[in-house]
C-alpha positions in Angstrom: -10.8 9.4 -85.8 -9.9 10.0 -89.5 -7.3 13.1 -88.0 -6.1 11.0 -85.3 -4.7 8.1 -87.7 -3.7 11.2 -90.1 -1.2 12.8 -87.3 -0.1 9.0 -86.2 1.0 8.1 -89.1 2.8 11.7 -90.1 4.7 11.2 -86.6 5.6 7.5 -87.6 7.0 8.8 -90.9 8.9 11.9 -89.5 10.1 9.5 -87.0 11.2 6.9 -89.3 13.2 9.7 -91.6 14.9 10.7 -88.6 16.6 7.6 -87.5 17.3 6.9 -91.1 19.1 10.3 -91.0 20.8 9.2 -88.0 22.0 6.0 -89.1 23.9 7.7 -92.1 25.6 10.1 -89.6 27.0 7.3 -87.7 29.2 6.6 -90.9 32.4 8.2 -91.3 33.1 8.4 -95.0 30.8 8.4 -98.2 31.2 8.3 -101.7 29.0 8.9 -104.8 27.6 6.2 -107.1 27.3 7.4 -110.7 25.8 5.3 -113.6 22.4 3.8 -111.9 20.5 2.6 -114.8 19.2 -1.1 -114.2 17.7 -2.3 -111.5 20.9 -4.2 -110.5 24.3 -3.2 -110.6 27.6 -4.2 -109.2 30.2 -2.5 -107.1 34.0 -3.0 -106.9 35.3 -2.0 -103.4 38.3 -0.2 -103.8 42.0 -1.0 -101.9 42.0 2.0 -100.4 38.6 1.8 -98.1 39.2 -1.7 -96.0 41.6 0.1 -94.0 38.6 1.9 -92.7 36.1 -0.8 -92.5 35.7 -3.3 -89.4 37.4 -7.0 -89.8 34.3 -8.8 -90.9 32.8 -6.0 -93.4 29.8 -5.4 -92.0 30.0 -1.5 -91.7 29.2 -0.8 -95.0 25.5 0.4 -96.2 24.6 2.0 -99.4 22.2 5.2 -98.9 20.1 7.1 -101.7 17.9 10.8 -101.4 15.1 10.8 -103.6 13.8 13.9 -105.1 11.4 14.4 -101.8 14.3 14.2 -99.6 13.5 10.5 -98.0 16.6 8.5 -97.7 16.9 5.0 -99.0 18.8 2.3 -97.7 19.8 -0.6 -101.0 19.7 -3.9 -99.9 23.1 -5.7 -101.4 25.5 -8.8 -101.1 28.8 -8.9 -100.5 30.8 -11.4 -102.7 34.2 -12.2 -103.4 35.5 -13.4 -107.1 36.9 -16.4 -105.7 38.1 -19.4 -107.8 36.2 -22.7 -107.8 37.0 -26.3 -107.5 35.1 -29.1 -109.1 36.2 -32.8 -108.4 34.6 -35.5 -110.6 36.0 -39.0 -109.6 36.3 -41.0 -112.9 35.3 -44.4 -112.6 38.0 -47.1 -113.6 39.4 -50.4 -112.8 42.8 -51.9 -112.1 43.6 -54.5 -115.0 47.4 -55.4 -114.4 50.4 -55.2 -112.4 53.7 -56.1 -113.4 57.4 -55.1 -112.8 60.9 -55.5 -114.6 64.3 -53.5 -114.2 63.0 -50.3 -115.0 60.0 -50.7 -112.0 56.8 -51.3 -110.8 53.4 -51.0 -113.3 49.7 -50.3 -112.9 47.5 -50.3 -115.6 44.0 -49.3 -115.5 40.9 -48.9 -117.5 39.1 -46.2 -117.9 35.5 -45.5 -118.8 34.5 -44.6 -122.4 35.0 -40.5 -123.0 36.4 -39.9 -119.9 39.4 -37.4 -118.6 41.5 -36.9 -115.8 43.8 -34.5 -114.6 45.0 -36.2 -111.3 45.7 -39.9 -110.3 45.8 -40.1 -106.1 47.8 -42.4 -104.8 47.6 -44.2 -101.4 50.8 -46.2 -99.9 51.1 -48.2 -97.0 55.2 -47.4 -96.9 56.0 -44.5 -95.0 59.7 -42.5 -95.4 59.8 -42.9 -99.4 60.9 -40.7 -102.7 60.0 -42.0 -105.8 60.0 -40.7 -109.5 56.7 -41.9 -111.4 55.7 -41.9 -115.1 52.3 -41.6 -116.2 51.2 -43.0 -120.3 48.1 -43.4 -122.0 47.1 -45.7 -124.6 43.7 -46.4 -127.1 44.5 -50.3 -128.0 47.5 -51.3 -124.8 49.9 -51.2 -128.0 51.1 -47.9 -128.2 51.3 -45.9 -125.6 51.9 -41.9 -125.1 53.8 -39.9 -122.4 51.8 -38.0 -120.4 54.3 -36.8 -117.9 58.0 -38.4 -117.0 59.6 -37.8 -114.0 57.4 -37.0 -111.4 58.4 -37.0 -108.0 56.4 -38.3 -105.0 57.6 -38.4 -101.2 56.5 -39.0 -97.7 58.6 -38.2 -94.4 57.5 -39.3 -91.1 59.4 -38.8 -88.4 59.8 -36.8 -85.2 59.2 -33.5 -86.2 57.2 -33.5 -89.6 54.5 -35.9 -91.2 54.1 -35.1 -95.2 53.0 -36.8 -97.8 52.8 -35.6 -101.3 51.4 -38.4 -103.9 48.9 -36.4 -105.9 50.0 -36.7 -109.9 49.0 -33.6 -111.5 49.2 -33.0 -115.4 47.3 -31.7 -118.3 43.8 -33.3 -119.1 44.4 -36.5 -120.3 41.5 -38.8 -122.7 43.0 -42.2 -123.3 41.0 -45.9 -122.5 43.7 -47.0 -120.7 46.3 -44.9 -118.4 49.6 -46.8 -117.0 51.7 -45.7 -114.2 54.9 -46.9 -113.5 56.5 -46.3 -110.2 60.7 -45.9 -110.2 61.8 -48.3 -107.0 63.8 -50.6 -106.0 61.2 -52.1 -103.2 57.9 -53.2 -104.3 55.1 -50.1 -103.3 52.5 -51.4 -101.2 49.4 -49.6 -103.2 46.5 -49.0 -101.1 43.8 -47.1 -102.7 44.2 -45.2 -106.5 41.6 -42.5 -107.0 41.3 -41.0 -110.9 40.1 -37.4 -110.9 39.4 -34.8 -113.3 39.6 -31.5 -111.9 37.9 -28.5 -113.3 39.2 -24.6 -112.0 37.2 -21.8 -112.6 40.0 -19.0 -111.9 39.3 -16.3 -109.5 40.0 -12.8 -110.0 43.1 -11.6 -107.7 44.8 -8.1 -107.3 48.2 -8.0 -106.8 48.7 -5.7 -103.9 52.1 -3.6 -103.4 55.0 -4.9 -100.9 56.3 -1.8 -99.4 58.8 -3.3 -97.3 60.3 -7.1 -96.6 62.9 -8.0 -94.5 64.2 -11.6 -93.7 66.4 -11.7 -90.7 67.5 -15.2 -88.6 67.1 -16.0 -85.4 69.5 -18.3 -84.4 68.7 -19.1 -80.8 64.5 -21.0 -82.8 66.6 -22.0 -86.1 64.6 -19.7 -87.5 63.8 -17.6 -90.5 61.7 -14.6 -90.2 60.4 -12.7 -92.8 58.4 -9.6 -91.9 55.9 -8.3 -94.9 54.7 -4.5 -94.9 51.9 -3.5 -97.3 51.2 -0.7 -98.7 47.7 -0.4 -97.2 45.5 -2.2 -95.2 43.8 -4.4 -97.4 41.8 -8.1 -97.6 45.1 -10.6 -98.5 44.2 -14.0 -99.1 46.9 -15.5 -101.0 50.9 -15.4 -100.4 53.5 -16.9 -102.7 57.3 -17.4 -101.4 59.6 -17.7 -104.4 63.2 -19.5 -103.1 66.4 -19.3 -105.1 67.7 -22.4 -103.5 67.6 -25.2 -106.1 68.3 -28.5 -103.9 65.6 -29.7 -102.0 63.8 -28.9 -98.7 60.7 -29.3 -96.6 60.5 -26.8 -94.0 57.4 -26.0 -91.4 56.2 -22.7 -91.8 53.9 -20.3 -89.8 52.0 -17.5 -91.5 50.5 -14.7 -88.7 49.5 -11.3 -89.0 49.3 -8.0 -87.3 46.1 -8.0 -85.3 46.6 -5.4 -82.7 49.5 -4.2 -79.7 49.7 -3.5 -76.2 51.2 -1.1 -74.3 53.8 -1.9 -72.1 56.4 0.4 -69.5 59.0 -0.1 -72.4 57.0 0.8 -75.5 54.0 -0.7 -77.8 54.7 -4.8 -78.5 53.2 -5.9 -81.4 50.2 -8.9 -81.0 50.2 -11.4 -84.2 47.5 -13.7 -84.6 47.8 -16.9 -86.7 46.5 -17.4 -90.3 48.3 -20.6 -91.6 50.3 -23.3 -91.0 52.2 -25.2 -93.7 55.0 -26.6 -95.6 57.4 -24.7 -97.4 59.1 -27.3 -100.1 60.8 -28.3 -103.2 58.3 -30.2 -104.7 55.0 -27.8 -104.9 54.8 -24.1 -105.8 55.1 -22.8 -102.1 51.8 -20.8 -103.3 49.4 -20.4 -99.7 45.7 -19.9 -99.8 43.4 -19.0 -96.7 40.7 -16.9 -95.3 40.4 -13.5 -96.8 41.7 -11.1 -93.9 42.4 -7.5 -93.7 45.8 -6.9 -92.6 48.7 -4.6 -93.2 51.4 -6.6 -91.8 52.4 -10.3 -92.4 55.0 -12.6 -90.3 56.6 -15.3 -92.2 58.3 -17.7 -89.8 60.3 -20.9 -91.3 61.7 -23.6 -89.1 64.7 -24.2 -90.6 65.7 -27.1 -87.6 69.3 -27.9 -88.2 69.7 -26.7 -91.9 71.0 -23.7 -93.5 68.7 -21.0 -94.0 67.2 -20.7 -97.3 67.7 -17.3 -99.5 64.5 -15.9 -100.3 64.5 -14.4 -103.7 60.7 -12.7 -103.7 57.0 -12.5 -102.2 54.2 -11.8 -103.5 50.6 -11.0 -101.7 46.9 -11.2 -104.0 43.7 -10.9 -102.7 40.6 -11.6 -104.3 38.0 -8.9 -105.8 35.0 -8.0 -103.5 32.1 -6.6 -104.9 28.4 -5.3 -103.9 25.8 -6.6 -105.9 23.1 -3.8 -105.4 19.2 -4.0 -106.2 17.9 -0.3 -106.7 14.2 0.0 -106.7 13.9 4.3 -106.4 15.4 7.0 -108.7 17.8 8.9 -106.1 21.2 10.2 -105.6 22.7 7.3 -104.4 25.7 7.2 -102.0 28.6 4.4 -100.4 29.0 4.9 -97.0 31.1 3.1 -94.5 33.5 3.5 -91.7 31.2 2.7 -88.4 32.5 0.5 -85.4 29.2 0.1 -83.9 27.4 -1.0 -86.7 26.2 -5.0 -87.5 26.0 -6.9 -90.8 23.0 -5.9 -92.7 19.9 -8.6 -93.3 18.9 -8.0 -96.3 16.0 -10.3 -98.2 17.8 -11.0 -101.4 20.3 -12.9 -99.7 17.4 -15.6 -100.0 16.6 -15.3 -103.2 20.0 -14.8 -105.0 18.5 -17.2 -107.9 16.6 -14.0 -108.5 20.0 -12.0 -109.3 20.8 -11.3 -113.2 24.1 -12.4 -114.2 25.1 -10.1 -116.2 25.6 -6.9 -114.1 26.6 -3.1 -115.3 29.5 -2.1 -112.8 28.8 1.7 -110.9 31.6 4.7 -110.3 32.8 5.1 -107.1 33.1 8.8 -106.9 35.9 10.3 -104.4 35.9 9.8 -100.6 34.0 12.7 -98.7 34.2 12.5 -94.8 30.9 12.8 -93.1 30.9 15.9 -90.9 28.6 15.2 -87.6 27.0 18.2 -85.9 28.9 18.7 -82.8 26.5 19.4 -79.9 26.1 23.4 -79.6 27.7 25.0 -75.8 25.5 26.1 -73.5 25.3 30.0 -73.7 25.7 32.0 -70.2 22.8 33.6 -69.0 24.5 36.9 -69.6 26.8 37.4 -72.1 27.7 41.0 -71.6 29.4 41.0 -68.5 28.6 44.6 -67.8 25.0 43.1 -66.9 26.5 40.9 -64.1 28.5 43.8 -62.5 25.1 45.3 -62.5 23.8 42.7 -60.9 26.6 42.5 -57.9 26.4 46.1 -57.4 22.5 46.1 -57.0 22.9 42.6 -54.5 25.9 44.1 -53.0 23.8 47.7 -51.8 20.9 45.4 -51.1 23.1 43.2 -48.3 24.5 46.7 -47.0 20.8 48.4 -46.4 19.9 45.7 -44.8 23.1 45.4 -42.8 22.1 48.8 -41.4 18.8 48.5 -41.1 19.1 45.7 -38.6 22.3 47.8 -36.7 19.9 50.5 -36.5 17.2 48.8 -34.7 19.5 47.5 -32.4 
């Protein structure tokens, strides 16, 4: 009984060593990971693999031999060094409202010790461009500029519906905070929201342009600006500078290159949406969404019955993705990747990622190394010397003719 349980479980283990072996030649491409000393460590993907790695990420697995040859697979998460957003609505009350020549006023009180960074601002009006001064003040006596001039607008019409009244400016500690509003016609103030904003700032690459082009199309009013990257890499952040100095507000589309199809006349491209905004005077004209790996981005700007704008440069970032690793077994550990059948990993510690140190010792990526899979062997021919099958004929051949005779001959 003892033997029995002995050879089961030295089949299961075989067994289970082969399909790991397996699973690591289904991947394409490995590298080697150098400086294992902790427990946990982190890895920074390089550019240059995403190009080789399905859309969602999920191909990627991190192997290890140990010294008696049994393969390891590391359990890790994938995260991105994104930035963060913290909102904090400051409480406060509206204490006056007044108007002279110079325009309309509301004052308001805030709590003791508290900052903002951003006063939200909710009009009934629609179709309206005012300039806005923001003070601050201890005592109501003397007050201090916090910022002069700023400029919020609204359009609705036909063909667009904006509406920029966010006041943005440098963190602010005063009792009291006035805001006076530059117009001619009394604003019809809905709602006023005080905010202090806190930004923890992500860490971006700056990925190289290889190629732009902006051409018109004058049939759609359009401008069309077509972005080639270096690579195939994960973009998740496009800025348009514009030399124009006036104002605009113009729609814009953002797509990508997501795949082509063949046609009689020749491959047509097939982009797939990633944005829709507003390209515009007032704001940075900075676009955030979705990290995506792409190679090729389509900028298209409605330009309706206005002259084209003269794009002076573009620039593409994407954040930092890194594996953070858990390695339990001293081995030679390994990257691999590049698999289109494979599926995203479930790995325990992406329950428990209280667990995970903070501080983390980064690994080397070693250089790219393509996985060689063992082509299946050809048949061999039952007889390689063909001397042996002429043999063979002759013998079947003098065979056919003695019998051939033998049964004229009884005849």
């Amino acid at each position: 009984m003892m033997m029995r349980c002995k050879q089961k479980l030295t089949f299961l283990l075989l067994l289970y060593c082969t399909l790991v072996y397996g699973q690591v030649a289904d991947y394409s491409y490995r590298r080697a990971l150098t400086g294992v000393m902790n427990q946990w460590h982190s890895i920074v993907l390089p550019n240059e693999i995403f190009g080789k790695l399905d859309q969602n990420l999920s191909d990627i697995r991190i192997f290890g031999v140990s010294e008696d040859k049994d393969t390891i697979e590391v359990p890790y998460i994938l995260r991105l060094v994104t930035e963060k957003l913290s909102s904090k609505e400051q409480s406060f009350h509206l204490i006056n409202q007044s108007k002279n020549e110079k325009g309309y006023y509301y004052t308001y009180e805030l709590g003791q010790n508290s900052s903002v960074n951003e006063i939200l601002l909710d009009f009934k009006q629609e179709n309206f461009d005012w300039k806005v001064n923001v003070e601050g003040s201890q005592n109501q006596q003397d007050w201090f500029s916090i910022i002069d001039n700023y400029r919020i607008l609204s359009i609705n019409n036909s063909q667009t519906n904006y509406k920029f009244t966010t006041i943005t400016f440098p963190d602010a500690k005063f009792r009291y905070i006035r805001v006076q509003i530059i117009s001619q016609k009394q604003p019809e103030l809905l709602s006023t929201k005080v905010i202090l904003t806190e930004n923890v700032v992500g860490k971006y690459r700056n990925y190289k342009i290889n190629c732009t082009k902006v051409r018109e199309d004058k049939k759609y009013k359009q401008t069309i600006l077509d972005i080639r990257l270096a690579e195939a890499v994960p973009v998740s952040y496009l800025k348009i500078d514009v030399k124009n100095k006036y104002d605009y507000y113009r729609p814009i589309t953002i797509e990508y290159l997501s795949d082509s199809t063949k046609t009689p006349t020749g491959w047509i491209p097939v982009y797939s949406r990633l944005l829709e905004g507003t390209l515009n005077s007032l704001e940075k004209n900075e676009f955030k969404f979705n990290s995506m790996t792409l190679k090729e981005i389509k900028v298209i700007i409605d330009n309706q019955d206005n002259a084209a704008l003269r794009i002076q440069s573009v620039s593409v970032k994407g954040y930092d993705h890194q594996l953070i690793a858990r390695f339990d077994t001293p081995a030679t550990y390994y990257l691999a990747y590049g698999n289109k059948n494979a599926v995203k990993p479930d790995y325990d510690i992406e329950r428990f990622v209280d667990s995970i140190p903070t501080s983390l010792t980064p690994l080397m990526l070693g250089h790219e190394q393509i996985i060689k899979r063992e082509s299946a062997k050809p048949d061999k021919p039952l007889f390689e010397n063909k001397m042996w099958l002429w043999a063979i004929m002759g013998i079947i051949i003098i065979l056919l003719a003695w019998f051939t005779l033998k049964m004229i001959t009884k005849k």
